[in-house]
DRENPADO-793746 format. One record per residue: residue in three letters; x, y, z negated of N, C-alpha, C, CB in turn. Coordinates in steps of 0.02 Angstrom, whole numbers, plus 50000, padded with zeros to 5 digits. Glycine has a CB too. Layout:
alaXYZXYZXYZXYZ...
This chain:
unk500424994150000500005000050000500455006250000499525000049939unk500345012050040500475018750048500225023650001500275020550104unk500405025349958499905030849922500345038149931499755028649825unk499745042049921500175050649901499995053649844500015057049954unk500345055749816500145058049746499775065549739500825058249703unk499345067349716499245075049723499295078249674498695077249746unk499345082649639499275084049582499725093949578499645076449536unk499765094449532499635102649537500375107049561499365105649451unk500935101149583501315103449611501335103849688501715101049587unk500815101549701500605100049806500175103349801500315091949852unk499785105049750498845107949762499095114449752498055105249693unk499375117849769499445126349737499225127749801500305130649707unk498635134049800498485138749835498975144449873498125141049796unk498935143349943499785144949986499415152450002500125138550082unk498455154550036498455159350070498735165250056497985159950081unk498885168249975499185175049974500095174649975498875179049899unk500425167849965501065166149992501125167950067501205158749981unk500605165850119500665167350194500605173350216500245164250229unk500845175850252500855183650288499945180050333501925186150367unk499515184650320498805182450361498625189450384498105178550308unk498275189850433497895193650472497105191050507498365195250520unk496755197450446495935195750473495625199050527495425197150422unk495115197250563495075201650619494305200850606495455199550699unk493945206550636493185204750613492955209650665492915206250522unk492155206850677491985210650758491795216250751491425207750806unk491905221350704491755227050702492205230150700491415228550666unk492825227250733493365231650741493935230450698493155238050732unk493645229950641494315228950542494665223650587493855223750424unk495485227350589496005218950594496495223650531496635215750707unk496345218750496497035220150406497565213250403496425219450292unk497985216850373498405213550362498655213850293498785214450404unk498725207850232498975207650196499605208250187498815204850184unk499885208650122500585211650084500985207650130500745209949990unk501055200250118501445196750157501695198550205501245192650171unk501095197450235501335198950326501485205850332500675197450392unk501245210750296501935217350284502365216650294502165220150232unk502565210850251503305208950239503805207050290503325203750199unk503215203150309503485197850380503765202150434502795193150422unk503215207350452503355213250501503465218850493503005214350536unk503845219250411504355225250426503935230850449504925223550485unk503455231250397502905236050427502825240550364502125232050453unk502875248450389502695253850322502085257850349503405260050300unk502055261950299501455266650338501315270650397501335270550307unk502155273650425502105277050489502245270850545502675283750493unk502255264250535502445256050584502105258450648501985246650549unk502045258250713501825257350749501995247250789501995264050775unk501345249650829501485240450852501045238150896501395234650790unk501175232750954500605231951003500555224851001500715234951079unk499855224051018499725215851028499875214351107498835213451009unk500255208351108500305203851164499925200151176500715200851168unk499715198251214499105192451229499525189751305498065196751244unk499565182451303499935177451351499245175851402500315169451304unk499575176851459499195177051508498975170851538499475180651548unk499375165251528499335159751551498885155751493500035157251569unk499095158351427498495154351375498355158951325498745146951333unk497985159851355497325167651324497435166751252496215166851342unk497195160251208497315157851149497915161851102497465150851162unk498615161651158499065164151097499335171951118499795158251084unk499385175651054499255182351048499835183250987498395184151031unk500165189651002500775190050960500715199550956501625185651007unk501145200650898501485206850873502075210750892501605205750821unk502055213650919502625219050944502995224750910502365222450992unk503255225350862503315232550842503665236450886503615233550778unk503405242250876503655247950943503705255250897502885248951023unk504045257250933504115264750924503795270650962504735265950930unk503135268551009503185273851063502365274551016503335271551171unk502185282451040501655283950999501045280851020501585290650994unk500855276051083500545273151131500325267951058501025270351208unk500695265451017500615259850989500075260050934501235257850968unk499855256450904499345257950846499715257450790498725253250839unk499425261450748499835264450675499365259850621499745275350656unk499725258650571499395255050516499215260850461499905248850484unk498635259850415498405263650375498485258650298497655266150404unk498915262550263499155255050204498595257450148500235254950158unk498285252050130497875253350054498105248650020497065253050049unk498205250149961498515243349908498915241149947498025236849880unk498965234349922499325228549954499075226650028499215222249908unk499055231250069498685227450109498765234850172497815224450070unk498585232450239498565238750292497835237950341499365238450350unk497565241450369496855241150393497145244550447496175244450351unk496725242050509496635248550564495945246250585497255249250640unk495605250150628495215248750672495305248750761494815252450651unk494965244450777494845243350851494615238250885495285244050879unk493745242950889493245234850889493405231750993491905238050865unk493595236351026493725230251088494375226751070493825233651174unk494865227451041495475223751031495175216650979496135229550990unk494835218450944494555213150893494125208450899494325215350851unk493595210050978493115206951012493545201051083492595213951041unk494155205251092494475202151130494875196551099494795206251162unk495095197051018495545192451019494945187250990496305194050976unk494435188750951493915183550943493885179050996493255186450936unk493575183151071493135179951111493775172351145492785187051178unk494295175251162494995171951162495015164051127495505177051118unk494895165251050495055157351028494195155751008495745156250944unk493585159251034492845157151055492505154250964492905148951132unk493005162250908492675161450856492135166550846493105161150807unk491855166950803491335170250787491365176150750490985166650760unk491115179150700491075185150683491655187850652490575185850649unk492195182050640492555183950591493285177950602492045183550514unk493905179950590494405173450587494945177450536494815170450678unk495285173950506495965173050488496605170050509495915171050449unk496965174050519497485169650565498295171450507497545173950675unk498545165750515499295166250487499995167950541499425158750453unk500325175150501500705178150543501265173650535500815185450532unk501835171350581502375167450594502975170850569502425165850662unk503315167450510503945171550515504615170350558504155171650454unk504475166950614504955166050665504705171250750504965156550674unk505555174050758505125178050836505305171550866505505187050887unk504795176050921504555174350979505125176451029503875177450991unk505405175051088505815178351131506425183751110505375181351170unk506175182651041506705188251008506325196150993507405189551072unk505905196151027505515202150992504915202850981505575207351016unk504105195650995503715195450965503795192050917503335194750988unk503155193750869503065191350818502455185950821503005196650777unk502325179550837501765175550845501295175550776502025168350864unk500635175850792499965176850768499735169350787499525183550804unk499805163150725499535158450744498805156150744499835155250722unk498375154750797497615156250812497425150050794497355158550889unk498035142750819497735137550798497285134850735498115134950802unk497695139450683497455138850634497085142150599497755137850613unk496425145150629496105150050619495705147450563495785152550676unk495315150750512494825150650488494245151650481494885151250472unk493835149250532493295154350574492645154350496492865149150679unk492285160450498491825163850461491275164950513492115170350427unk490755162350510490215164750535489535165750505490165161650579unk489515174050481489065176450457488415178450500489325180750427
């Protein structure tokens, strides 16, 4: 027999350990402390989303410097922006519903995105 043991050194609660980003169809995409962290992101951060053309699904972080980019607004632990077609687009993309959570990657991409993993979304449908 195979067994796995579980117990309160495997069971610990990881989501506020993970850099996450919520996106919701009224536009709110926030980002927790973490993923602050992850992306090296302050209050004047600018930054653009990538979206892969060949698989709509995966969608990544850019930080940029040009004023073109969207600025984060930090409250608490945490940064908000709005922008309900950017938020309808990355929904409609992995075909969730009103609401997802996604976990930010702390490895780049090509060397200068930052991957937004969708696989593992947490879809909310209110």
């Amino acid at each position: 027999m195979k067994t796995t043991i579980w117990n309160k050194d495997n069971c610990k609660k990881y989501a506020h350990s993970k850099g996450s980003m919520n996106v919701a169809i009224d536009g709110r995409i926030s980002f927790n402390s973490t993923a602050l962290e992850i992306l090296g992101f302050t209050e004047k951060s600018r930054f653009q989303f990538v979206q892969d053309s060949e698989n709509l699904e995966n969608w990544y972080i850019q930080p940029i410097s040009s004023i073109r980019g969207f600025q984060i607004n930090c409250v608490k632990n945490r940064a908000i922006f709005y922008n309900r077609a950017l938020a309808i687009k990355i929904l409609q993309s992995i075909n969730a519903g009103t609401s997802a959570k996604f976990i930010i990657s702390p490895h780049l991409y090509e060397e200068i995105y930052i991957p937004i993993i969708t696989h593992s979304k947490e879809e909310k449908n209110d």
